[in-house]
C-alpha positions in Angstrom: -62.7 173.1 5.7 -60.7 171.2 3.1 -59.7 168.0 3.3 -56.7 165.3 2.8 -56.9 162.0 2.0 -54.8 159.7 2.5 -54.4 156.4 1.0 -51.8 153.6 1.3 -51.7 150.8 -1.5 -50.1 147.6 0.0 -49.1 144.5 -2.0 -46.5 142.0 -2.4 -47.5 139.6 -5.2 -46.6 135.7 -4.9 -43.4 135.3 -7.2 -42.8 132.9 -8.8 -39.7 130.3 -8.6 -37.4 129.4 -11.7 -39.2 127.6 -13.2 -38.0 125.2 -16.4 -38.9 123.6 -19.7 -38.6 120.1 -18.1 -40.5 120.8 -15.4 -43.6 120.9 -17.1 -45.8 117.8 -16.4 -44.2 117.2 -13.1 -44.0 120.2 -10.7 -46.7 121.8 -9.6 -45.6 124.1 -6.9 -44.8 127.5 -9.1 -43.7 130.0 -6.4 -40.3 130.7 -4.6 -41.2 130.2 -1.4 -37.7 131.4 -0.2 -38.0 134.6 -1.9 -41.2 135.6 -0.8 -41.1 134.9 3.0 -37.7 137.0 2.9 -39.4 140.0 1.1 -42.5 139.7 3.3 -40.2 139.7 6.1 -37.8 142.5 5.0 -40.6 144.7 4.1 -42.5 144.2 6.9 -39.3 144.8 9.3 -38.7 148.2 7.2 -41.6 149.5 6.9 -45.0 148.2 7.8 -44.9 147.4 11.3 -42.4 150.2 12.2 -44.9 152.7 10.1 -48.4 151.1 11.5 -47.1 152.0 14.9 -46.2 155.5 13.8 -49.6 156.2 12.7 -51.4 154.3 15.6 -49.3 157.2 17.6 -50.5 159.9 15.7 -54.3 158.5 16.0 -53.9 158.1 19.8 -52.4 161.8 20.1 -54.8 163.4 17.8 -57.9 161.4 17.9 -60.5 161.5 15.1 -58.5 164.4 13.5 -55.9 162.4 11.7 -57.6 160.0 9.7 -55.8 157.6 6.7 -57.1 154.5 4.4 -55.8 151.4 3.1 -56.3 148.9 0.5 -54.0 145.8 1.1 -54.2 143.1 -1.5 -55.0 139.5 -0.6 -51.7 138.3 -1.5 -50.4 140.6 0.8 -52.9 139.4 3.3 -52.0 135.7 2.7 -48.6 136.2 2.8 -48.6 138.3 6.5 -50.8 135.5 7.8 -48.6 132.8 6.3 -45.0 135.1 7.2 -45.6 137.8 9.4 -48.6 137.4 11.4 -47.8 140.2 13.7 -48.0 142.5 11.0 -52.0 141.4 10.5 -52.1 142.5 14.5 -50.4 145.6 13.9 -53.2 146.1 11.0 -56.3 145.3 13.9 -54.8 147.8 16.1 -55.5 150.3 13.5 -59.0 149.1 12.4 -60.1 149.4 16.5 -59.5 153.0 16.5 -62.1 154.2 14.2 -60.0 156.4 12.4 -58.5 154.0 9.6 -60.8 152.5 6.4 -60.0 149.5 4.5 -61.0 149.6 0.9 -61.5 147.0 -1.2 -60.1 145.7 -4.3 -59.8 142.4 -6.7 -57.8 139.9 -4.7 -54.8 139.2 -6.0 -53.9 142.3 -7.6 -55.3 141.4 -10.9 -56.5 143.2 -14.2 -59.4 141.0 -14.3 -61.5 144.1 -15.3 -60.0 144.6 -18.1 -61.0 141.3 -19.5 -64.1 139.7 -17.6 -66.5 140.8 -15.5 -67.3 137.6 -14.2 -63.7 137.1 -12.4 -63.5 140.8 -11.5 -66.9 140.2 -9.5 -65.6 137.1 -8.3 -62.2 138.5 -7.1 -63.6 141.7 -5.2 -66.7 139.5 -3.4 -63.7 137.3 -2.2 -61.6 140.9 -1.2 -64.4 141.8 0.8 -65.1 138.6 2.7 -61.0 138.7 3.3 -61.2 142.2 5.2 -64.4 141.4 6.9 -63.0 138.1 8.6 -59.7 139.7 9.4 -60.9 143.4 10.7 -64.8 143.6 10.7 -65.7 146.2 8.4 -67.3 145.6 4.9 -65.4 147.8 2.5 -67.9 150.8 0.5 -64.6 152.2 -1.0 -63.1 150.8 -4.2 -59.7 151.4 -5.4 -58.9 149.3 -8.7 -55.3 147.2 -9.8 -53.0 150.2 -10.0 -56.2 152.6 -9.9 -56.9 150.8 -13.5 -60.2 153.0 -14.5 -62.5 153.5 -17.1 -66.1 154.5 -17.5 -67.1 150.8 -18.2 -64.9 149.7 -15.3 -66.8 152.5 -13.0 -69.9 150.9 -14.3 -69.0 147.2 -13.0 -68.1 148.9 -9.7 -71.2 150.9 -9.2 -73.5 147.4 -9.9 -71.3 145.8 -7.3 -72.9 148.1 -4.8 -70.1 150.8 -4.3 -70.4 154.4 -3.7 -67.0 155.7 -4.3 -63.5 154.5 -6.2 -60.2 155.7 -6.5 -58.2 157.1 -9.7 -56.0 158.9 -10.8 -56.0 162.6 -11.9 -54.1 162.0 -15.1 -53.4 165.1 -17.0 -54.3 163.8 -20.6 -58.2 163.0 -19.0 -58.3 166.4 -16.2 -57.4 168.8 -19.3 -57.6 172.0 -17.6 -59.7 170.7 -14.2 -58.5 170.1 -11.2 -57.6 166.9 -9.2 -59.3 168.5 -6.2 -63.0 167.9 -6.2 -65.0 165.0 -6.4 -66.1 164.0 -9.9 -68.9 160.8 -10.7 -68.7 158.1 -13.7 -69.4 159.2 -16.7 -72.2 156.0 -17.0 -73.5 156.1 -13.7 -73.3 159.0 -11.8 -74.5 157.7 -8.3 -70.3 156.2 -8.3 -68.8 159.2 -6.7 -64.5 159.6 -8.2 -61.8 160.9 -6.2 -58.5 161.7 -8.3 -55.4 161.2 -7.2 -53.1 164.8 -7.0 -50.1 163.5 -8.8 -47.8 166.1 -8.2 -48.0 165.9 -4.0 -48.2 162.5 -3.7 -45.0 161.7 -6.1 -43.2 164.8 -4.0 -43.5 162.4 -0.9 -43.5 158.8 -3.0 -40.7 159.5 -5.5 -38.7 162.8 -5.0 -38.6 163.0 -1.5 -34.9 162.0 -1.7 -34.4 162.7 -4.8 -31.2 165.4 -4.1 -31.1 166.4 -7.9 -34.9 167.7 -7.0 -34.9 171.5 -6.5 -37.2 171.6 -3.7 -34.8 169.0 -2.2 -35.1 168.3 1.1 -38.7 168.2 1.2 -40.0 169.5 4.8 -43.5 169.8 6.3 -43.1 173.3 6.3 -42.4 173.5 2.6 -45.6 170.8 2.1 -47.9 173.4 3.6 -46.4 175.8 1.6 -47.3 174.0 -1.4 -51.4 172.8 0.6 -51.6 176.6 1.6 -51.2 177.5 -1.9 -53.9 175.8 -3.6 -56.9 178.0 -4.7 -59.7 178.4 -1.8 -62.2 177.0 -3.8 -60.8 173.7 -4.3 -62.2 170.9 -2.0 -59.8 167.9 -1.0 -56.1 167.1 -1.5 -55.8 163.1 -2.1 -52.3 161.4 -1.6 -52.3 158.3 -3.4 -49.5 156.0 -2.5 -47.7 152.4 -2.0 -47.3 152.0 1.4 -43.4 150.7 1.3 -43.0 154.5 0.1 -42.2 154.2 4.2 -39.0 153.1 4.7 -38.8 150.7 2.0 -38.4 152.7 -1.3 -37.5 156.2 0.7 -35.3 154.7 3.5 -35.2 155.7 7.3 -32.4 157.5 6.5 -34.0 160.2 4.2 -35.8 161.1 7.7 -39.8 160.0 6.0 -40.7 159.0 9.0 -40.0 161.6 10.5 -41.4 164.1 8.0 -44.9 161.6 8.5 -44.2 161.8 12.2 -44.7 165.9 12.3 -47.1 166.3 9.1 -50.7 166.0 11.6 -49.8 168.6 13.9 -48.1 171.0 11.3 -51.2 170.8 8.9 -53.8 171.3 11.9 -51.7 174.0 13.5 -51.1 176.0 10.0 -53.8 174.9 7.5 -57.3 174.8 7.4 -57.0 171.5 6.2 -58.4 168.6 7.9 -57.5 164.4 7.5 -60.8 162.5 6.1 -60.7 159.1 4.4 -62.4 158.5 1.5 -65.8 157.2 2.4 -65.8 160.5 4.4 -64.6 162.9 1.4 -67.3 161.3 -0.4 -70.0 161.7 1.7 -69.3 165.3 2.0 -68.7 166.6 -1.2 -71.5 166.7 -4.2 -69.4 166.2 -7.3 -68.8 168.9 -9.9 -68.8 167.3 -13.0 -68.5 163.6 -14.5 -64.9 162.7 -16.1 -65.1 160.9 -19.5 -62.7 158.2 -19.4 -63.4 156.2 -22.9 -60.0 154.2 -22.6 -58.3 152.6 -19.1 -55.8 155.0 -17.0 -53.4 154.2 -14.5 -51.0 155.5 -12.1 -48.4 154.0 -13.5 -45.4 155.7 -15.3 -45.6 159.0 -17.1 -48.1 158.1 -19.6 -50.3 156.9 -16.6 -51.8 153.9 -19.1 -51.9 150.8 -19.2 -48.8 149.9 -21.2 -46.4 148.6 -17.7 -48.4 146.0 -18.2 -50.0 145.5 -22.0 -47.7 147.0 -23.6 -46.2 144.7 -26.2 -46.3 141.6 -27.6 -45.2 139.4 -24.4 -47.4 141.0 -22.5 -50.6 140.2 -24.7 -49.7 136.8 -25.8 -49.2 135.7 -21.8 -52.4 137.7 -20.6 -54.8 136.1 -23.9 -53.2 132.9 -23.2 -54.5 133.1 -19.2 -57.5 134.8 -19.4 -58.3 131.8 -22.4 -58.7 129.1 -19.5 -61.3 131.3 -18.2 -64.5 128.5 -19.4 -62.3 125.6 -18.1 -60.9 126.8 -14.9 -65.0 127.9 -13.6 -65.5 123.6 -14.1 -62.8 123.2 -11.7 -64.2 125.2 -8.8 -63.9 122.2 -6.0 -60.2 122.2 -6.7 -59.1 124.6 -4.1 -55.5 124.2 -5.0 -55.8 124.7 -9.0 -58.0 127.7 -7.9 -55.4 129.0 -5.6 -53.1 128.8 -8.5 -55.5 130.4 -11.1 -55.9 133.2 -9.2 -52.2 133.8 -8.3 -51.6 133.9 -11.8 -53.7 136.6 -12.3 -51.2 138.6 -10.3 -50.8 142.1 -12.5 -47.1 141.7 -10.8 -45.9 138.9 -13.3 -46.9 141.1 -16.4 -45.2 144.0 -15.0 -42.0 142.2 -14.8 -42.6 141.8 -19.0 -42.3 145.3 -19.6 -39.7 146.5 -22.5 -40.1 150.3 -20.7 -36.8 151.3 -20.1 -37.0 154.9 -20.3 -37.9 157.3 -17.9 -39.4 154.7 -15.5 -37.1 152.1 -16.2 -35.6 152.2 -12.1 -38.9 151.5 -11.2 -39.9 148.4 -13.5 -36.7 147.3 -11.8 -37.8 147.6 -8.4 -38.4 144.4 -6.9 -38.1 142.4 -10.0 -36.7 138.7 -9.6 -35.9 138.8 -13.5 -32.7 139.6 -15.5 -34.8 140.6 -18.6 -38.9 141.0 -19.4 -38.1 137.9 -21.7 -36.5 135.9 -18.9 -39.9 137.0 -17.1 -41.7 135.8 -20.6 -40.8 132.2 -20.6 -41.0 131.4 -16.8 -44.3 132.7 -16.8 -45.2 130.4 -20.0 -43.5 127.5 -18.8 -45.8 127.6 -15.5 -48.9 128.7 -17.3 -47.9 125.5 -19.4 -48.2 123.5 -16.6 -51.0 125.1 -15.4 -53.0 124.1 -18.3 -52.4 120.7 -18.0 -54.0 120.6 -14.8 -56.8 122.4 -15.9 -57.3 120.2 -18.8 -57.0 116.7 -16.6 -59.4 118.3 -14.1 -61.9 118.9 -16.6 -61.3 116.0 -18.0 -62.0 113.3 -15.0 -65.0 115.4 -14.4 -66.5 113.7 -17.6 -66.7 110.0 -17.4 -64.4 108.8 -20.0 -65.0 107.3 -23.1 -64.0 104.1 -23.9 -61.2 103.5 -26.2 -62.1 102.4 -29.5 -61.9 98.8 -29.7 -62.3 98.4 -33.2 -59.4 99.6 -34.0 -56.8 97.3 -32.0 -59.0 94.9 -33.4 -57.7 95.9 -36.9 -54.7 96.5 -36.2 -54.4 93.1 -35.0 -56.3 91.5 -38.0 -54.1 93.4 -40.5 -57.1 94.9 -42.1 -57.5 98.2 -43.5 -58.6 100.9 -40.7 -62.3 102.5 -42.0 -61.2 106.4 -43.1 -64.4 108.1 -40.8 -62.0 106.8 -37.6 -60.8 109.8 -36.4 -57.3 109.7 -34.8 -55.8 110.6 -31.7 -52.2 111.8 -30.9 -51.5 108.8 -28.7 -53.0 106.8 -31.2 -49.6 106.7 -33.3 -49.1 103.5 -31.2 -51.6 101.6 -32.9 -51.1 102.3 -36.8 -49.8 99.9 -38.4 -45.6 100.2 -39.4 -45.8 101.0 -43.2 -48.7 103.2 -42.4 -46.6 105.3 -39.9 -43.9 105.3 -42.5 -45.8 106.3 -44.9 -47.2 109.4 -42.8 -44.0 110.5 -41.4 -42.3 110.4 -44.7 -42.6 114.4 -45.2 -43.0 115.5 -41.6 -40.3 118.1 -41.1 -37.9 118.1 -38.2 -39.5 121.1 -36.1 -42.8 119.9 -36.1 -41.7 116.4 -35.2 -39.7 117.8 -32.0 -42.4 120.4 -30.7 -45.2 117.5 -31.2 -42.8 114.7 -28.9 -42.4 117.5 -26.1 -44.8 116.3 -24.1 -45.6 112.9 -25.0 -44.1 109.4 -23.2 -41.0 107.3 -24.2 -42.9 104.6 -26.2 -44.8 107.0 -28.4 -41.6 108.7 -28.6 -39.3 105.4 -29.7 -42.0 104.1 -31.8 -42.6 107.1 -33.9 -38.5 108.1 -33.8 -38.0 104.9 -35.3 -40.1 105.0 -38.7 -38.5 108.5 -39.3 -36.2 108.7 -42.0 -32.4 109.4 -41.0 -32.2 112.5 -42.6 -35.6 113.8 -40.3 -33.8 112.1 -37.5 -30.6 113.7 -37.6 -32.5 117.4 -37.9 -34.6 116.7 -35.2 -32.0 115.4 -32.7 -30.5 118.9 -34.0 -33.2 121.4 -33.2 -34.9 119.4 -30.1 -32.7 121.2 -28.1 -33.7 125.2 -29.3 -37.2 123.8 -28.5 -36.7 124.1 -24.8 -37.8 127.6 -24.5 -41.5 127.3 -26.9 -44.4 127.8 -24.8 -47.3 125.4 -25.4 -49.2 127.6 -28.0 -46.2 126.7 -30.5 -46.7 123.0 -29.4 -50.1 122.5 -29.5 -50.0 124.1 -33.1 -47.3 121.3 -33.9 -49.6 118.6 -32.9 -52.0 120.1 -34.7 -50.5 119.6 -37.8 -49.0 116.4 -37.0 -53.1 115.4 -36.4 -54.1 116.6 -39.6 -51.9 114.3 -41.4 -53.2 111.5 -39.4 -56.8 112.0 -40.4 -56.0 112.8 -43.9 
């Protein structure tokens, strides 16, 4: 007998709130809280609760022969339990029957493994405890961000103790094979693959309503066509999709419930197919071959890559710029909160919302999208990552007693005596130079390093240092202090950087 496999992708990332310039330094609550609960609410209204019940059905009328999986995030998880709690019960009803596996996967939805292992490790340990607590099983089945996959990211997963993952069956890796068998990493071939069959699950996921499609309307009689046709030999059928396909992105009204509704009992009665889940599938089959996947896949977009979410410049600068607090965030673990936060960043979601792809799959990028533009979705993200690294950088900070200011020099200052050059200077310490010394170092200092290095700094710093400016740097910085609103920190800290080396000169 062949099998199917189904598997249902569930997420709903924690967006974030509009969040401004000025609010650096002084908000540190990043998400829309509004937003969220009404999304979590909507989508669970349209399609998880009314679709969980739907399948419980079909598992209570059919018994062990209709089988399905899920991974569900655990911002998804946090948000049902904080939202929608019933929709957690709705979950537990599934998990009693037997019939339903949870998978696991990093916790918030992250592409941690595409830059450290440590995080990634970190992130699926903490997915696994998640589904244990809440339905009692400990996940052998891994399914990655997006089914993000490589052979080094296979690797990782194999040392973590798994026996199977999830990915998909991209055309430019497959070549001439088939998505239908079970295939192992190319590294270590104990981690058994199952590929994703594109073209079936996107006939239910994306075209099903799709009236300019030519097999439009898509029936369960025309789907076994299509399963009955597939060559004899081949082993197992997997339907990779997100679970809001359900009512949410194809809407009650396209009838996919019902199609879902008759799909058991048309495939038992006139197939020899039957429903496994992937731990099963796995179990069963001995692989055919290994699949060299050098550089990360996806099942994202036609070119089924990573670029929905690394794709340009935006992108890369945000996702170096996170991943950088990496050293300083692991000092910070008893901050629960700053944790929280850290990880929630992480979300792939916000990077997504950065793409420039507006092609083909530009509806899609669309979906769901709180932002007007990717560069809208560019400088909210910096501005709260700004914040973000303030509080990572004060953490860290009162972790290590502090040293004591420097006496000496208010002692000098006092005195009128000339400051020793080895003193090294601080920012703040602009306060305790002498006037004509001040002068004398602001007298080049152009206006746009003057304005991004008083950002973030208090009001007597600010007056004292405004008033040993020249008129003419004066009147161009009141000028450009303004356009300065929207640079993130990287330009600022570079500004201060400079201002720093003129101090010490």
């Amino acid at each position: 007998m062949k099998s199917i496999c189904f598997y249902f992708q569930v997420h709903q990332p924690y967006r974030l709130k509009q969040y401004r310039f000025f609010d650096i330094g002084k908000d540190h609550h990043y998400y829309d809280d509004y937003e969220n609960e009404f999304i979590a609410r909507r989508v669970a209204d349209k399609c998880y609760l009314p679709m969980n019940q739907l399948l419980l059905e079909a598992i209570q009328e059919f018994g062990s022969m209709f089988k399905v999986s899920f991974s569900i995030s655990g911002t998804a998880l946090d948000q049902f339990e904080q939202y929608t709690p019933e929709v957690i019960d709705s979950f537990r009803r599934l998990a009693d029957t037997g019939c339903v596996e949870f998978m696991s996967e990093t916790y918030t939805h992250s592409l941690s493994a595409l830059k450290s292992k440590e995080e990634f490790t970190t992130q699926v340990h903490k997915h696994q405890q998640k589904i244990m607590d809440l339905f009692g099983v400990k996940p052998s089945t891994f399914r990655n961000t997006e089914l993000i996959y490589s052979d080094a990211i296979g690797a990782m997963v194999a040392d973590m103790g798994f026996n199977t993952m999830l990915t998909e069956g991209a055309k430019h890796i497959l070549g001439w094979k088939s998505p239908n068998y079970a295939y192992t990493n190319a590294i270590n071939p104990k981690l058994k693959l199952l590929l994703k069959n594109f073209q079936l699950s996107d006939d239910i996921a994306f075209r099903f309503s799709q009236q300019s499609w030519p097999s439009w309307p898509l029936t369960t009689e025309k789907f076994v066509g299509w399963l009955n046709e597939i060559d004899e030999k081949e082993e197992v059928v997997n339907l990779f999709m997100d679970y809001e396909t359900f009512g949410e992105h194809q809407w009650p009204e396209t009838g996919i419930f019902e199609f879902m509704r008759a799909l058991p009992e048309r495939v038992m009665s006139n197939t020899n197919f039957t429903f496994n889940t992937p731990s099963e599938v796995s179990s069963h089959l001995q692989p055919v071959a290994p699949i060299h996947v050098p550089t990360p896949i996806s099942w994202a977009d036609e070119e089924r890559d990573l670029t929905a979410w690394l794709g340009n410049e935006l992108q890369d600068e945000a996702f170096d710029k996170l991943y950088e607090l990496e050293p300083l965030v692991n000092k910070c673990r008893d901050d629960h909160q700053l944790i929280k936060d850290w990880e929630y960043l992480q979300t792939s979601d916000h990077f997504y919302y950065m793409c420039t792809k507006w092609f083909s799959d530009g509806d899609v990028h669309k979906y769901f999208n709180p932002y007007g533009t990717p560069y809208d979705a560019f400088v909210n993200y910096m501005n709260v990552l700004s914040d973000f690294i303030i509080r990572v950088e004060e953490s860290v900070k009162n972790q290590v007693k502090p040293i004591a200011e420097p006496k000496v020099i208010k002692q000098v200052v006092k005195k009128k005596v000339e400051v020793s050059p080895k003193i090294k200077y601080k920012f703040v310490d602009l306060l305790t130079i002498p006037k004509q010394k001040l002068k004398n170092i602001l007298a080049n200092m152009d206006a746009e390093t003057l304005a991004f290095a008083l950002q973030n700094v208090d009001n007597n710093l600010k007056d004292r240092v405004l008033s040993s400016i020249t008129n003419k740097v004066l009147s161009e910085y009141e000028q450009i202090v303004e356009q300065t609103a929207s640079f993130n920190e990287v330009q600022i800290r570079n500004a201060k950087r400079r201002l720093l080396n003129k101090l010490n000169k």
